[in-house]
C-alpha atoms as a printed R data frame, in Angstrom:
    type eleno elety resid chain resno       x       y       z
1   ATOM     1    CA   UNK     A     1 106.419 119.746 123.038
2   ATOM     2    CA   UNK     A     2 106.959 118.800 119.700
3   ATOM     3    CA   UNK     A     3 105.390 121.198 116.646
4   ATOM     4    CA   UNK     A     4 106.457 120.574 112.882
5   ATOM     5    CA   UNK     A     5 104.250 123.285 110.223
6   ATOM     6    CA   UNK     A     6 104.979 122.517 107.007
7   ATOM     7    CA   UNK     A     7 104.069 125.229 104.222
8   ATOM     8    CA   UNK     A     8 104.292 125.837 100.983
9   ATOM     9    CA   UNK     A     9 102.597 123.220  98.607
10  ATOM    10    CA   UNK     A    10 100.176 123.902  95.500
11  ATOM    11    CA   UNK     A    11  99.620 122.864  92.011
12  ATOM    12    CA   UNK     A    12 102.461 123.790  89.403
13  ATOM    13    CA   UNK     A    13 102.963 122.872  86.026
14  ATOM    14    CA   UNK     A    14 106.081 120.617  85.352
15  ATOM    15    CA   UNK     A    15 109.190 122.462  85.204
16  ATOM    16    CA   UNK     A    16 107.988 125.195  87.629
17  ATOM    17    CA   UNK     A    17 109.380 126.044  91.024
18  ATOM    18    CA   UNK     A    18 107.950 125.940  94.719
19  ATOM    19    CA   UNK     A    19 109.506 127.172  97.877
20  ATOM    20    CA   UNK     A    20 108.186 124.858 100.694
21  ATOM    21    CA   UNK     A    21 108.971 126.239 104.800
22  ATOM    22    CA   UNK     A    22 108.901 124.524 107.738
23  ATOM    23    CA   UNK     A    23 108.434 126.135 111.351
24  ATOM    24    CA   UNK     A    24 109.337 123.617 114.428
25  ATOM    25    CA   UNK     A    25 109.409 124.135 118.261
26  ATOM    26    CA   UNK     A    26 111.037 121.933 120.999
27  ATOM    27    CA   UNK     A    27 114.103 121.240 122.223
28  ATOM    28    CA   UNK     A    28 114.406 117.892 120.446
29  ATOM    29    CA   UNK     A    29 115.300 120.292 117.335
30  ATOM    30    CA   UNK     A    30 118.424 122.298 118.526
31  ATOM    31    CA   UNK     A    31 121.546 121.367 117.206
32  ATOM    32    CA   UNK     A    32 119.759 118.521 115.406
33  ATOM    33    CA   UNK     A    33 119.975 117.316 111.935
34  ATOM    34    CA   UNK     A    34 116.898 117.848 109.645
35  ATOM    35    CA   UNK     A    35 115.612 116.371 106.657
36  ATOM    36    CA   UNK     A    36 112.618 116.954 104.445
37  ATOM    37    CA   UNK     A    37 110.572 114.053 103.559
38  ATOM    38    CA   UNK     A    38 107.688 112.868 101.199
39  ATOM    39    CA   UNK     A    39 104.929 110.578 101.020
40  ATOM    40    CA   UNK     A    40 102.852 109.426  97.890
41  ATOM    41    CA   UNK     A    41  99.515 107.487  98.526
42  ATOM    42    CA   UNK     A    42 100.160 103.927  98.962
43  ATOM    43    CA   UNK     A    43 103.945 104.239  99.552
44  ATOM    44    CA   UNK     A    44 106.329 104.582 102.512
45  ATOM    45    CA   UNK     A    45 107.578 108.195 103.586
46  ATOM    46    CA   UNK     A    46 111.079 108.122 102.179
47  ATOM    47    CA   UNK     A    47 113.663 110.880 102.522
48  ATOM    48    CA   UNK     A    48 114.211 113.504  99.884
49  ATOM    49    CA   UNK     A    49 117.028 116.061 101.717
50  ATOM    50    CA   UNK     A    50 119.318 116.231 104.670
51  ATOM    51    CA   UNK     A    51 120.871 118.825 106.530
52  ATOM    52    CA   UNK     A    52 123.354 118.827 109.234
53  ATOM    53    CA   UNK     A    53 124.020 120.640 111.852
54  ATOM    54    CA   UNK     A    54 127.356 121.740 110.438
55  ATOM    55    CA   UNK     A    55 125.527 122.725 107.051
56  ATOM    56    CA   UNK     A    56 126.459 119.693 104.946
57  ATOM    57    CA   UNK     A    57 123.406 118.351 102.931
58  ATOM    58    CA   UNK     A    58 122.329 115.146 101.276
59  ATOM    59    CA   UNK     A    59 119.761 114.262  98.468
60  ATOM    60    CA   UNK     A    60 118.193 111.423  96.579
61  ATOM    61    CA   UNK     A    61 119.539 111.513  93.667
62  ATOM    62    CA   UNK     A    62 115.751 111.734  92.108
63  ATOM    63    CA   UNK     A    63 116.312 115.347  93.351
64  ATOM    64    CA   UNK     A    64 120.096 115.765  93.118
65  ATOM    65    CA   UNK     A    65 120.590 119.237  91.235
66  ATOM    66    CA   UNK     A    66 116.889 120.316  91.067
67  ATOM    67    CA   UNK     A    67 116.355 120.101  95.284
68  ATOM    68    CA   UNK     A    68 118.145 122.680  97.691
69  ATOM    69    CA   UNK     A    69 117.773 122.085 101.437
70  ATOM    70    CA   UNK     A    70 118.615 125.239 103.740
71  ATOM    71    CA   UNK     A    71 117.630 126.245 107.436
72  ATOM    72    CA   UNK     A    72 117.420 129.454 109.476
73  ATOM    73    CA   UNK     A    73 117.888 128.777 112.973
74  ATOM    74    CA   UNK     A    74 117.121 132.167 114.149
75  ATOM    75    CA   UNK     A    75 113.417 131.558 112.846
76  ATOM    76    CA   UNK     A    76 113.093 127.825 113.585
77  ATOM    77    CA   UNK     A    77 112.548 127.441 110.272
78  ATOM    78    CA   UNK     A    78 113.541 124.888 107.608
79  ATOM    79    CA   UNK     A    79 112.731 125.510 103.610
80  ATOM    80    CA   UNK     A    80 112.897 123.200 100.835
81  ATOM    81    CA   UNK     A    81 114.031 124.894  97.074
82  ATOM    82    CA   UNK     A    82 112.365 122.573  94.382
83  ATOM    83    CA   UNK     A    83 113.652 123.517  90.792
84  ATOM    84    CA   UNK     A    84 112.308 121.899  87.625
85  ATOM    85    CA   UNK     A    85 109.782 119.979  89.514
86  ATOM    86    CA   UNK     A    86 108.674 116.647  87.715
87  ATOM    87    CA   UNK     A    87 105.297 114.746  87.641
88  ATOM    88    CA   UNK     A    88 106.958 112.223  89.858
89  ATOM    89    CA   UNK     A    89 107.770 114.788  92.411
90  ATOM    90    CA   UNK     A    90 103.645 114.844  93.345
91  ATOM    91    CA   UNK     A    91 103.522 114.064  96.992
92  ATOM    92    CA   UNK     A    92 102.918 115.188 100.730
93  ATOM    93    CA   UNK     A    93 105.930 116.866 101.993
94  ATOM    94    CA   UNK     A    94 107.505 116.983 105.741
95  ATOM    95    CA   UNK     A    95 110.041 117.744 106.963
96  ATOM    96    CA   UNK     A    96 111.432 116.449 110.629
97  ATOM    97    CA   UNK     A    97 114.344 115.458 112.605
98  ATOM    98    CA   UNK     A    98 116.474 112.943 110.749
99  ATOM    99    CA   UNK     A    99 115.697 109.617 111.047
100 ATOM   100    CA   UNK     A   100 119.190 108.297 112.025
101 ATOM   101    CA   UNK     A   101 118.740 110.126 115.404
102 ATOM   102    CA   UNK     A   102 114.996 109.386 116.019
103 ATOM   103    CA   UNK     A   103 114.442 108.871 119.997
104 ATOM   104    CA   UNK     A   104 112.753 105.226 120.555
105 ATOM   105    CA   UNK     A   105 109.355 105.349 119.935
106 ATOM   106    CA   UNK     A   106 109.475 108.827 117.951
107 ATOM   107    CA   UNK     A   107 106.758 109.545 115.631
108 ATOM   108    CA   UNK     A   108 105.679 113.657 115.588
109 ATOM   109    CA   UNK     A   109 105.372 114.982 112.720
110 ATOM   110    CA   UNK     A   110 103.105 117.837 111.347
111 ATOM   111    CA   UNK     A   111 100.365 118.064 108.860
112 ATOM   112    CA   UNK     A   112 102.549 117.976 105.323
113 ATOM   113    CA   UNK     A   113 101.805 120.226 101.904
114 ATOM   114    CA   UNK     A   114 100.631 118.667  99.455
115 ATOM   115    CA   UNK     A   115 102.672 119.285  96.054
116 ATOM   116    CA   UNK     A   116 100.973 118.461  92.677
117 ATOM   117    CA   UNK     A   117 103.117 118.524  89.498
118 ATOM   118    CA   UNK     A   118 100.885 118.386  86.189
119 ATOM   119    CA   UNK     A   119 102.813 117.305  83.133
């Protein structure tokens, strides 16, 4: 059984910081790359961080410097460091397997947390 919590979310003003966590279970997540993702009304999900198994990490570069992606596999848990948050960083936030190894057909994921940047 797949379970994805995501945590974490609220309103900040621009230039503030959040902390958002992740807990999964199932065995589809062990030894697996992760990634966060986000979603803004009207607009597909599109990745914002990955994470490898052997600890190297990826960004968009909208995030590149301000984003830090980390896990702790001891908790089954996943976080997402957001520095210097921007307007345009207000969206629903997931995080999941990667996408690149996605089993056919694939489509858990949990509820999000919604981030809101005022300017």
């Amino acid at each position: 059984q797949v379970q994805l919590v995501e945590s974490g979310g609220g309103l900040v003003q621009a230039g503030g910081s959040l902390r958002l966590s992740c807990t999964f279970s199932g065995s589809i997540f062990t030894d697996a790359p992760m990634a966060w993702f986000r979603q803004v009304p009207g607009k597909q999900r599109e990745v914002v961080a990955t994470l490898t198994v052997r600890g190297d990490t990826d960004y968009t570069d909208d995030v590149k410097g301000r984003f830090t992606i980390s896990r702790d596999n001891a908790k089954n848990a996943m976080y997402l460091q957001m520095n210097s948050l921007k307007s345009e960083d207000t969206a629903v936030y997931y995080c999941n397997l990667y996408p690149g190894i996605w089993p056919v057909r694939y489509d858990s994921w949990g509820q999000g947390t919604q981030v809101t940047v005022s300017s």
